[in-house]
NUDOVO-367433 format. One record per residue (C-alpha): residue number from 1; residue in one letter; x, y, z. Coordinates in steps of 0.1 Angstrom, whole numbers, padded with zeros to 4 digits, always signed. Example, Ala and Ser with C-alpha at 12.3 -4.5 7.8 and 13.67 -1.06 7.14 Angstrom:
BEGIN
[1,A,[+0123,-0045,+0078]]
[2,S,[+0137,-0011,+0071]]
END
This chain:
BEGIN
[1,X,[-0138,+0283,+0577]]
[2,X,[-0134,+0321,+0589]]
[3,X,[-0145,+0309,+0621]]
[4,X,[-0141,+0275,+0640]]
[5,X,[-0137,+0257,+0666]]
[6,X,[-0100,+0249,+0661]]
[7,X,[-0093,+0288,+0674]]
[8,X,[-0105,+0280,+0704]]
[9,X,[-0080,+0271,+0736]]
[10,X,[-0087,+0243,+0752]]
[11,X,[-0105,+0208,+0754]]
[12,X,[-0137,+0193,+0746]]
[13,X,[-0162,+0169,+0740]]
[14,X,[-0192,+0174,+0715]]
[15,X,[-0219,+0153,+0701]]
[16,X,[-0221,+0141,+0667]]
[17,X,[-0246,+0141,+0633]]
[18,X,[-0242,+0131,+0600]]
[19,X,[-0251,+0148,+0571]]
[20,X,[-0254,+0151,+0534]]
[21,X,[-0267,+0174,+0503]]
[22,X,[-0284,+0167,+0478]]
[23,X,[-0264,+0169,+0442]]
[24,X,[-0284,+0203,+0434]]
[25,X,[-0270,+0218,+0462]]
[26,X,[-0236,+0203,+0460]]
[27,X,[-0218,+0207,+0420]]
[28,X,[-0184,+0206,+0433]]
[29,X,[-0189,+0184,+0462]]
[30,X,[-0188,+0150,+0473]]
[31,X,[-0218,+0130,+0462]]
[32,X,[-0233,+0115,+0495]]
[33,X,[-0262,+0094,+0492]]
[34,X,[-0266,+0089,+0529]]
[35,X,[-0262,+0109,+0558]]
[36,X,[-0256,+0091,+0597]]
[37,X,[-0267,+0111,+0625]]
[38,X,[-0247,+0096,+0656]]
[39,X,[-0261,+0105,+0686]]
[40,X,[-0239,+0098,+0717]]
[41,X,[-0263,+0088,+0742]]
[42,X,[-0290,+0053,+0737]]
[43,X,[-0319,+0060,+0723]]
[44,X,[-0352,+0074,+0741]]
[45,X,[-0336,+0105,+0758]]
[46,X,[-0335,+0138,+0750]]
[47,X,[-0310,+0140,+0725]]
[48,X,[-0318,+0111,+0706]]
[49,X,[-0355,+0125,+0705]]
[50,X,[-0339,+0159,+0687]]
[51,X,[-0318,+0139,+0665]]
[52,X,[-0350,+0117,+0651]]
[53,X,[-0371,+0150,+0644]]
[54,X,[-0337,+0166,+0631]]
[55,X,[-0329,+0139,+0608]]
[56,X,[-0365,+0134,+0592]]
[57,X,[-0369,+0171,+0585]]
[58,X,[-0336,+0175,+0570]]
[59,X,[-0339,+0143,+0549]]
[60,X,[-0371,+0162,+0537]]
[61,X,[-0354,+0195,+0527]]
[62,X,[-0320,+0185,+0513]]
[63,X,[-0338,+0152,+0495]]
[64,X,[-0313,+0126,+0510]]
[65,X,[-0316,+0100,+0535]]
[66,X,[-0307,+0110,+0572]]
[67,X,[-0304,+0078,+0594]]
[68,X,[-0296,+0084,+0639]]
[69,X,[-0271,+0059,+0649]]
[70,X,[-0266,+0057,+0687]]
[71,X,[-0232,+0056,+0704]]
[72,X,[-0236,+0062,+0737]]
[73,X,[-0206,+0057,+0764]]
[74,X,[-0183,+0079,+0788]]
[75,X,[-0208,+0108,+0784]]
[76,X,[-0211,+0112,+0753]]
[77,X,[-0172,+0109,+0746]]
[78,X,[-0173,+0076,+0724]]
[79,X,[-0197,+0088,+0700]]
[80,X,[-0177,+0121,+0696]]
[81,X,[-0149,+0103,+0689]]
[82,X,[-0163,+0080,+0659]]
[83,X,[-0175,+0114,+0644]]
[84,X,[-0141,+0133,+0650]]
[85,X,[-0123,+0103,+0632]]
[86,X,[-0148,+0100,+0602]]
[87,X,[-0139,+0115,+0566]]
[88,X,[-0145,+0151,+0563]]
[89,X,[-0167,+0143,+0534]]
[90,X,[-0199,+0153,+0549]]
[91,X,[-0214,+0121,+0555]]
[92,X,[-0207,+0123,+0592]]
[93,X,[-0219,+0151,+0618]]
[94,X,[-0222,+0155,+0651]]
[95,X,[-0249,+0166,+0673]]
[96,X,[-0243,+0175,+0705]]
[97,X,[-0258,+0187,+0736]]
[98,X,[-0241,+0215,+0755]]
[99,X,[-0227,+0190,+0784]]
[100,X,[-0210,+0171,+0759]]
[101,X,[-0189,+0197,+0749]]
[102,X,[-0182,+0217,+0782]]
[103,X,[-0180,+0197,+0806]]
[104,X,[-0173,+0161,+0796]]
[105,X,[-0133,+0169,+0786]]
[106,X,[-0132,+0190,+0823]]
[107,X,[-0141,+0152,+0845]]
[108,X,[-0127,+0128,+0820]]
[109,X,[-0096,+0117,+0796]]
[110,X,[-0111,+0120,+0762]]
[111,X,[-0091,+0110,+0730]]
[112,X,[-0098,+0140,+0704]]
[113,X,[-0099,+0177,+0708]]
[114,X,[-0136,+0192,+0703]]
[115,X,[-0117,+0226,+0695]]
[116,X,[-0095,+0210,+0670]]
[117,X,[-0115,+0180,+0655]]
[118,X,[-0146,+0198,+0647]]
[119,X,[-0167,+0222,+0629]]
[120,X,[-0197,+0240,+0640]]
[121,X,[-0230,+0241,+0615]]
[122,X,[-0259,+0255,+0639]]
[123,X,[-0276,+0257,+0672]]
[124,X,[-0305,+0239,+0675]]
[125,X,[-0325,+0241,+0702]]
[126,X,[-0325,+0244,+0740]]
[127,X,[-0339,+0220,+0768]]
[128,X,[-0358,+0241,+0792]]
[129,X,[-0341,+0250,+0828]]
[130,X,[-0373,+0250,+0848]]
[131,X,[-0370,+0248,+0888]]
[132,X,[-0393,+0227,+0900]]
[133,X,[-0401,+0215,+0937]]
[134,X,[-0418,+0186,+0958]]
[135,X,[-0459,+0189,+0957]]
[136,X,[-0466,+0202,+0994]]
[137,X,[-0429,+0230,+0998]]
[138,X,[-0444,+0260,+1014]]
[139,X,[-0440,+0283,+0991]]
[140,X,[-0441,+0294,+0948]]
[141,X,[-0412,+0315,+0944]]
[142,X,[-0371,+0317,+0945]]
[143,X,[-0377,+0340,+0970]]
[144,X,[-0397,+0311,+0994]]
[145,X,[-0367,+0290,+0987]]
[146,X,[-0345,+0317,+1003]]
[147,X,[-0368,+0319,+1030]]
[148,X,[-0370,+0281,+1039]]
[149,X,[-0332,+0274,+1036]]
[150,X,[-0330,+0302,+1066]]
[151,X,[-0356,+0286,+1086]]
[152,X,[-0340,+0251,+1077]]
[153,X,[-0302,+0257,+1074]]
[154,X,[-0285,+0230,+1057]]
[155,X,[-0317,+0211,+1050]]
[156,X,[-0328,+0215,+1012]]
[157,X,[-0319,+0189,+0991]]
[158,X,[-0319,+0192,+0955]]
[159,X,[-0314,+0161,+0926]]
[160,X,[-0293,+0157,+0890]]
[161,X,[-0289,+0132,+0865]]
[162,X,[-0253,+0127,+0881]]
[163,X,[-0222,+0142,+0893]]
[164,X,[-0208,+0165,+0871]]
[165,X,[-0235,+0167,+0846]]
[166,X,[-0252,+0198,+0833]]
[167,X,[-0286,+0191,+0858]]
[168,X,[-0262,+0197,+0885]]
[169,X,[-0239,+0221,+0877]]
[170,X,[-0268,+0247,+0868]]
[171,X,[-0284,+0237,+0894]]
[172,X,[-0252,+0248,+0918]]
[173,X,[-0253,+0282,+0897]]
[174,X,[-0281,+0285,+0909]]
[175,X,[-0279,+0282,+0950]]
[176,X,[-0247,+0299,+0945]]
[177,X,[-0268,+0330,+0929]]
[178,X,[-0298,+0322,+0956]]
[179,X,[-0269,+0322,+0988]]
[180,X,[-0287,+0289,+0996]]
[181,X,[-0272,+0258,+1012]]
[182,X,[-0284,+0236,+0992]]
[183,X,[-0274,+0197,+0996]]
[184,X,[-0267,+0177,+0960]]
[185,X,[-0280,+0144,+0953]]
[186,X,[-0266,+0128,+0922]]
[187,X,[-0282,+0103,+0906]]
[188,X,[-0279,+0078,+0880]]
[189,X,[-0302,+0098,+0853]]
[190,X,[-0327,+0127,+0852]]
[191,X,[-0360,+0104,+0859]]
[192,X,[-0343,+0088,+0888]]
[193,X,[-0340,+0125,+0906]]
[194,X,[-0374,+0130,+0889]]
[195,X,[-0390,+0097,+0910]]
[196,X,[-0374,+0109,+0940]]
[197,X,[-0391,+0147,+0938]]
[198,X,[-0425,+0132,+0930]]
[199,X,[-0420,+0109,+0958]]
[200,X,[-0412,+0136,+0983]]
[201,X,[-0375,+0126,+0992]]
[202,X,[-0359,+0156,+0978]]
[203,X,[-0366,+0194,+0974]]
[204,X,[-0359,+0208,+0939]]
[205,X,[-0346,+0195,+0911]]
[206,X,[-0332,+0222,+0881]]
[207,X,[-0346,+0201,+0849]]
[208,X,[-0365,+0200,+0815]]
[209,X,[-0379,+0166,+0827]]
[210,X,[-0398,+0182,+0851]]
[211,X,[-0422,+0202,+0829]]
[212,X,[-0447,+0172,+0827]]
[213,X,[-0450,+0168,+0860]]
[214,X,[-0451,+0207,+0868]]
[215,X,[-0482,+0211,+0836]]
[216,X,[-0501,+0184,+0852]]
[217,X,[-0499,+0198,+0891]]
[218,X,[-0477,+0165,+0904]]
[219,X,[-0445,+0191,+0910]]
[220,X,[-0449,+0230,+0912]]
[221,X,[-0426,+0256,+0895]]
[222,X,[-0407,+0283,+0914]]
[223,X,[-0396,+0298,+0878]]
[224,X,[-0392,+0291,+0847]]
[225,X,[-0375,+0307,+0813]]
[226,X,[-0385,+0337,+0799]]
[227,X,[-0392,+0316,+0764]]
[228,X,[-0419,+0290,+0777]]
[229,X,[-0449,+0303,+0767]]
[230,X,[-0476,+0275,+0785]]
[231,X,[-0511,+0292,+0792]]
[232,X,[-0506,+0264,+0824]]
[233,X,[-0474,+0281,+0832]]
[234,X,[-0490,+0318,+0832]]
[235,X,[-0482,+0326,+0869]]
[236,X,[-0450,+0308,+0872]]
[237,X,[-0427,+0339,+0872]]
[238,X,[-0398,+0336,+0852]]
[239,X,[-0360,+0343,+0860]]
[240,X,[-0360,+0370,+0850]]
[241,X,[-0390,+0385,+0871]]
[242,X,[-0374,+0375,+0898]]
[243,X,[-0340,+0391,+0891]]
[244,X,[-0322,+0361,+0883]]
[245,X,[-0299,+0356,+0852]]
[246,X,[-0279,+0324,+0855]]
[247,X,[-0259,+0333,+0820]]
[248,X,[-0260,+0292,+0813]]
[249,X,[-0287,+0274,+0790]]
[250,X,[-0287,+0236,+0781]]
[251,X,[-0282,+0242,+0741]]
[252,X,[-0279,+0212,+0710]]
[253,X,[-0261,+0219,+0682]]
[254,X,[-0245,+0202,+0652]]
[255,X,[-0211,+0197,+0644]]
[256,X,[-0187,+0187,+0612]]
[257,X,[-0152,+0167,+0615]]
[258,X,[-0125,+0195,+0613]]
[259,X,[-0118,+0204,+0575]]
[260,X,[-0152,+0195,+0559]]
[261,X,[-0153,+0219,+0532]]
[262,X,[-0168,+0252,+0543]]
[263,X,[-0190,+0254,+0513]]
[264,X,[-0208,+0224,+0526]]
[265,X,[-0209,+0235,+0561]]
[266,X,[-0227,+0266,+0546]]
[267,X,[-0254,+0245,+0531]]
[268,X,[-0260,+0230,+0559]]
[269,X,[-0266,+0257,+0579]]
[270,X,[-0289,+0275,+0555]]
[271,X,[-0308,+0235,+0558]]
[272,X,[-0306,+0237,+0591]]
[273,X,[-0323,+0271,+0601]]
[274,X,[-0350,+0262,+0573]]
[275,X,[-0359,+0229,+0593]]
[276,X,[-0360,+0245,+0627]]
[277,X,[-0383,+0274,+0618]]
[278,X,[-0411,+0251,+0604]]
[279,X,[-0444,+0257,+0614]]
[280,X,[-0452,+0236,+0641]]
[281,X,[-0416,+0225,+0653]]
[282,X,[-0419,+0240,+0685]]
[283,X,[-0450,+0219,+0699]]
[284,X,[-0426,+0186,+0687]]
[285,X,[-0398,+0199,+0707]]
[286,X,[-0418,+0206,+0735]]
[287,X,[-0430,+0171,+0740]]
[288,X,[-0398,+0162,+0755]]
[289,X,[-0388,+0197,+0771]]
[290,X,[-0371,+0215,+0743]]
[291,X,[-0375,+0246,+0723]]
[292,X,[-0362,+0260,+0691]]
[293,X,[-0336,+0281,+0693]]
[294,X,[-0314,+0283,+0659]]
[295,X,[-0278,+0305,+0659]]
[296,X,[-0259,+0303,+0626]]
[297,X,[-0226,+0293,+0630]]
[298,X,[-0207,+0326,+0638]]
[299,X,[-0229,+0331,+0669]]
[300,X,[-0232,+0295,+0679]]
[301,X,[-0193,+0297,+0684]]
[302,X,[-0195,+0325,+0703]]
[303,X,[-0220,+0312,+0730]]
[304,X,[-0200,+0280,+0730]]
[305,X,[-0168,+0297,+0738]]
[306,X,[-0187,+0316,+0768]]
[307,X,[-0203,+0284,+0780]]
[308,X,[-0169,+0265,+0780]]
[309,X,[-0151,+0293,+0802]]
[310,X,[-0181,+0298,+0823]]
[311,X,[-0186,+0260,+0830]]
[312,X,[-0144,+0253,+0833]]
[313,X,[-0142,+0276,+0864]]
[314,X,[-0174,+0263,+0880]]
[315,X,[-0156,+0231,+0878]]
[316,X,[-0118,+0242,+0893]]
[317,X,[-0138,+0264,+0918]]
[318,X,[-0162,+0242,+0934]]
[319,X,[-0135,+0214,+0933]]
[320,X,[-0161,+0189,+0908]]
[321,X,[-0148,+0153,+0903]]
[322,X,[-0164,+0123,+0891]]
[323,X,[-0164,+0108,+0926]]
END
């Protein structure tokens, strides 16, 4: 592979899927009947939703069978490490979420090297940052925050799915960008923080789980990515519109064990940007807060090495443990 992972400095974390090709598509390769897509995280969240859709579409365009297996654990790390330790045959990938991969190997001891164990396929998709407040905060922009943390100094409260996770270090970009003294509130999962906004006990929270609540007028949106398109959404201003570029996006993408061949990694990248340009693939990823957003595997290194480095010194800076 002219580009990979193993080039890269440092370590990581990453989410696994498996994957085969079909015999047409494979003369000189391994004949995989089956393909296990491991998912590190139980079943019903976010990733495990991609990897269903992902695995039925791609069982559809390469003819083979495409089956999740959940192996959730030490964020993510356990399932990475079944796929980093399978046979580089192609029957075993790995998809994984952005957190996975640059942050996990930052707060914990993990037993494989991301960098070194791994190849990249594709980007799939990403989960959508929108910043979403309590029902009755005075106020519908960034700028209103701003204005209430000076009225309110050291007052605003905003929730993640846990210490160290990807809900609550964006959301830190964020009041760092903002100049805001905002208090964190870990808790033990997106819906938890969710509950808690809904229920009034917190201010913001910086999460794709809030779109729901935000569509159906239970939460209101201070802004929201330039890619959600929502006719409910149409004066929610974006980032962007309000001068903000936080450089950081919540991404999935699918990996190989290190020294798959490269022809097949090829093949399944050309599989894998068919499946996520279908026609109606972005109204199923937007049922549980995603969008498509395919990079081949040259550019999906490339953000990945950017998001490792950015999220690495927002770790040592800020002084992030587990605890």
């Amino acid at each position: 592979m002219k580009i990979s992972l193993k080039k890269i400095i440092g370590t990581l974390s990453i989410f696994g899927v498996l994957a085969v090709i079909p015999l047409s598509m494979a003369a000189d390769l391994p004949d995989i009947s089956s393909v296990k897509l491991v998912v590190p995280y139980p079943a019903g969240g976010n990733a495990d939703s991609l990897a269903r859709v992902f695995a039925d579409e791609m069982g559809k365009e390469m003819k083979k069978s495409f089956v999740v297996e959940n192996k959730g654990g030490a964020a993510g790390a356990i399932g990475a490490q079944q796929v980093a330790r399978s046979k580089a045959d192609g029957a075993t990938l790995l998809l994984a979420p952005a957190g996975v991969m640059t942050i996990t190997p930052f707060l914990r001891q993990v037993n494989y090297n991301p960098f070194t164990d791994f190849e990249p396929i594709a980007k799939l998709s990403e989960s959508i940052g929108i910043v979403a407040v309590r029902k009755d905060f005075p106020g519908s922009t960034l700028q209103d925050l701003v204005e209430y943390d000076r009225q309110n100094p050291g007052k605003i409260t905003y929730g993640s799915a846990g210490q160290g996770t990807l809900t609550h270090l964006q959301a830190l970009i964020l009041a760092k960008k903002l100049g805001i003294g905002a208090l964190h509130i870990p808790y033990k999962g997106s819906i938890e923080a969710l509950n808690d906004l809904l229920g009034g006990r917190i201010d913001y929270q910086y999460d794709s789980v809030t779109l729901s609540n935000v569509v159906n007028g239970n939460l209101k949106a201070l802004a929201i990515p330039d890619s959600l398109k929502l006719p409910e959404l149409k004066n929610v201003p974006t980032f962007s519109q309000q001068g903000i570029d936080l450089k950081t996006s919540s991404w999935f993408g699918v990996f190989a064990p290190a020294d798959t061949p490269q022809s097949l990694i090829e093949e399944y990248e050309k599989a894998a940007q068919k499946v996520m340009s279908k026609p109606g693939m972005s109204e199923r990823l937007l049922q549980f807060g995603q969008i498509p957003a395919y990079l081949g595997t040259k550019d999906f290194i490339s953000q990945s090495n950017d998001d490792i480095l950015l999220y690495e010194n927002i770790i040592k800076e800020n002084n992030i443990g587990l605890n």
